[in-house]
N, CA, C and O atoms as a DFTB+ gen file, in Angstrom:
216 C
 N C O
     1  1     -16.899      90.670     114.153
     2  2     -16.410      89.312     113.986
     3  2     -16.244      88.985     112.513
     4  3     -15.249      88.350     112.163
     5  1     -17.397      89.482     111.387
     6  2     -17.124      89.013     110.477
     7  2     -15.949      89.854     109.396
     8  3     -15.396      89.486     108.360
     9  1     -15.900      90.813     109.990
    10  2     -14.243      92.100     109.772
    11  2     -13.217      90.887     109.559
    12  3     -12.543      90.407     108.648
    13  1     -13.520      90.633     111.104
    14  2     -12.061      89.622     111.447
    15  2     -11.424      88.092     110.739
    16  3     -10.280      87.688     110.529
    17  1     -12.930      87.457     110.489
    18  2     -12.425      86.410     109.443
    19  2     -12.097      87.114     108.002
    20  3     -11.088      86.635     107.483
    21  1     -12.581      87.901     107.426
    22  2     -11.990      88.510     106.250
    23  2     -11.238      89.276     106.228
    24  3     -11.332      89.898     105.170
    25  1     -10.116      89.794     107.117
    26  2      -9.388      90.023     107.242
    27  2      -8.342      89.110     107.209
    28  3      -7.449      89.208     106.368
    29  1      -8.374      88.005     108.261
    30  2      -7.707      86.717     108.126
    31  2      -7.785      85.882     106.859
    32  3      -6.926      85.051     106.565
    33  1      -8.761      86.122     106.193
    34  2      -8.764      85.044     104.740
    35  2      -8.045      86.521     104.055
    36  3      -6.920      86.076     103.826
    37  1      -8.021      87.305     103.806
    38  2      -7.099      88.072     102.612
    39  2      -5.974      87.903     103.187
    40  3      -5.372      86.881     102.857
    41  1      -5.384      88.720     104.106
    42  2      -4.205      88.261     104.687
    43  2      -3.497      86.649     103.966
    44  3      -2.735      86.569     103.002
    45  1      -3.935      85.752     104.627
    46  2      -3.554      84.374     104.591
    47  2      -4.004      84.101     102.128
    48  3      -3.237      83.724     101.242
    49  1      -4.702      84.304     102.094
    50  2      -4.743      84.614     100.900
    51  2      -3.264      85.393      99.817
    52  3      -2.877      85.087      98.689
    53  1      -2.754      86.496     100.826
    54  2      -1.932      87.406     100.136
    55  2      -0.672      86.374     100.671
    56  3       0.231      85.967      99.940
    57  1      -0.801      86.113     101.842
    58  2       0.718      85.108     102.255
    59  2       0.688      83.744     101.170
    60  3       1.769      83.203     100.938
    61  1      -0.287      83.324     100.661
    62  2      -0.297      82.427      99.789
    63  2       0.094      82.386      98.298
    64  3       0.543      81.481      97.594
    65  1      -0.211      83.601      98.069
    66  2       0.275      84.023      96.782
    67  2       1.517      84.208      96.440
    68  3       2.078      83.825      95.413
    69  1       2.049      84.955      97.542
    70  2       3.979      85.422      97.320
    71  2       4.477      84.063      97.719
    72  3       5.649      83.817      97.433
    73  1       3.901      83.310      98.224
    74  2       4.910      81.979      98.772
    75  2       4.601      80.805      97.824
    76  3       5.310      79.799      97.847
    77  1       3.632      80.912      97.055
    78  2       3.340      79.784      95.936
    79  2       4.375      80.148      94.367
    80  3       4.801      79.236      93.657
    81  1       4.581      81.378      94.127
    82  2       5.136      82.208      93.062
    83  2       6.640      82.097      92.821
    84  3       7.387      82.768      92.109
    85  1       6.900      80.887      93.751
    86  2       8.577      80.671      93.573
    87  2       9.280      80.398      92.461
    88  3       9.112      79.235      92.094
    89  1      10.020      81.043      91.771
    90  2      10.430      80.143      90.517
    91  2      11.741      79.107      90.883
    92  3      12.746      79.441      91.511
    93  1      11.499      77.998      90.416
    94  2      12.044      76.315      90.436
    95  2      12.993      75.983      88.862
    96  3      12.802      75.543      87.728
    97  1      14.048      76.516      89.694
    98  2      15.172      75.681      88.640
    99  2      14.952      74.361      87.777
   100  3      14.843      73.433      88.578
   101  1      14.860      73.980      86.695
   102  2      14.852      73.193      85.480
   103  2      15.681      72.319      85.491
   104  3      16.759      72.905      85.589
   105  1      15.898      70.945      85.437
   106  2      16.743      69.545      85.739
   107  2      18.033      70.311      84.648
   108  3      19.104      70.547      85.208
   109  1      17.933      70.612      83.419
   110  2      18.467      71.149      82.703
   111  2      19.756      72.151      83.284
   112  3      20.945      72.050      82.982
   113  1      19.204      73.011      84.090
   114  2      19.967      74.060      84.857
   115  2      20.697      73.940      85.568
   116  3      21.663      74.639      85.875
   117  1      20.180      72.666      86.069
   118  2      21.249      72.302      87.136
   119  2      22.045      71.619      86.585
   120  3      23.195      72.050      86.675
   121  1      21.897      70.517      85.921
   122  2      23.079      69.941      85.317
   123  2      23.708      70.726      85.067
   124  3      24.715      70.583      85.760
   125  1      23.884      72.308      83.933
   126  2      24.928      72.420      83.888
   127  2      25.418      73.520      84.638
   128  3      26.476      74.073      84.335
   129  1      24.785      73.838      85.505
   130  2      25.321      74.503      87.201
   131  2      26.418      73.484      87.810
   132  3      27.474      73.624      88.427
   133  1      25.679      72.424      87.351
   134  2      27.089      71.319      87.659
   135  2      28.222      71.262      87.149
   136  3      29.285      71.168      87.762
   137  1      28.013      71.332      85.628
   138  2      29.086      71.185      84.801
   139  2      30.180      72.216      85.501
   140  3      31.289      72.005      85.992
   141  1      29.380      73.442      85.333
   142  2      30.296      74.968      85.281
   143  2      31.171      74.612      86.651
   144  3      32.353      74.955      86.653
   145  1      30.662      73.980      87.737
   146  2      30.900      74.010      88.814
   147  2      32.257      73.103      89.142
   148  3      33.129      73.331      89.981
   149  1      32.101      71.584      87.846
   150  2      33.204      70.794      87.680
   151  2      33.965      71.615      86.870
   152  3      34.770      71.987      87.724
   153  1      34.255      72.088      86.013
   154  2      35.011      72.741      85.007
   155  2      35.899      73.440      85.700
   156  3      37.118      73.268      85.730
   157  1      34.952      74.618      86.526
   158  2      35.837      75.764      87.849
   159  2      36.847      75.097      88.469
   160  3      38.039      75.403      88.436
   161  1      36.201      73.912      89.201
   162  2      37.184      73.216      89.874
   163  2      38.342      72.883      89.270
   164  3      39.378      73.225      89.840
   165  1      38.437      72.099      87.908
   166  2      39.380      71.466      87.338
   167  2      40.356      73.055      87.082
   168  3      41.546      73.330      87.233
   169  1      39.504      73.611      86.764
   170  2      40.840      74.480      86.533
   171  2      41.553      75.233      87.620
   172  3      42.684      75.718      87.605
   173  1      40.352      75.222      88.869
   174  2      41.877      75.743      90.040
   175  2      42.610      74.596      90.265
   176  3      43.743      74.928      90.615
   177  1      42.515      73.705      90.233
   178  2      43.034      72.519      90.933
   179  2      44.296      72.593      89.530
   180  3      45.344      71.984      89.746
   181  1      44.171      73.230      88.342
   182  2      45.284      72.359      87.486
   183  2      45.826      74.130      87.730
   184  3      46.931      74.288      87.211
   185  1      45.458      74.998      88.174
   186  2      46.167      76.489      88.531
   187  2      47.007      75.953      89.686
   188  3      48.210      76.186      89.565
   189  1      46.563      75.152      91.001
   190  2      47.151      74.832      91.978
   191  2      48.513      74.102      91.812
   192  3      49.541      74.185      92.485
   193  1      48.092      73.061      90.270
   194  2      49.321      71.753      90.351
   195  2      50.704      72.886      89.974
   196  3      51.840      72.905      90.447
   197  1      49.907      73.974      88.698
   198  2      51.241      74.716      88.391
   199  2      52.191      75.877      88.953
   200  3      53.307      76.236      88.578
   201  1      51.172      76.447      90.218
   202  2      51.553      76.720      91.063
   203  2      52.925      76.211      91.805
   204  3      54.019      76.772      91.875
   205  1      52.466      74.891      92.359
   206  2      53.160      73.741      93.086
   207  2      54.462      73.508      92.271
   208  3      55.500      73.206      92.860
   209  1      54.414      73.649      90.867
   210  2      55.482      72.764      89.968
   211  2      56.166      74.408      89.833
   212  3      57.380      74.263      89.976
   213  1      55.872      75.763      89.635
   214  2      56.799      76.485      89.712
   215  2      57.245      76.872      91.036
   216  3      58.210      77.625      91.167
């Protein structure tokens, strides 16, 4: 029996570790994940208009 709870506390121990260890994007990062993301756009959209106009 007492195998079995210490088995269950390392276990649950080791699942705790890899799932706490996440790395979390920076307010910073995202903004300009944003930017890049508006920029991309503007430029298919102004690839599209000249598309359209030739």
């Amino acid at each position: 029996m007492k195998k079995l709870f210490l088995s269950l506390f390392l276990v649950g121990t080791l699942a705790a570790t890899f799932t706490s260890c996440r790395e979390e994007k920076s307010t910073e990062e995202k903004v300009e994940d944003a930017a890049e993301d508006v920029g991309d756009s503007m430029e298919d959209a102004a690839d599209d208009v000249e598309d359209a106009v030739d």
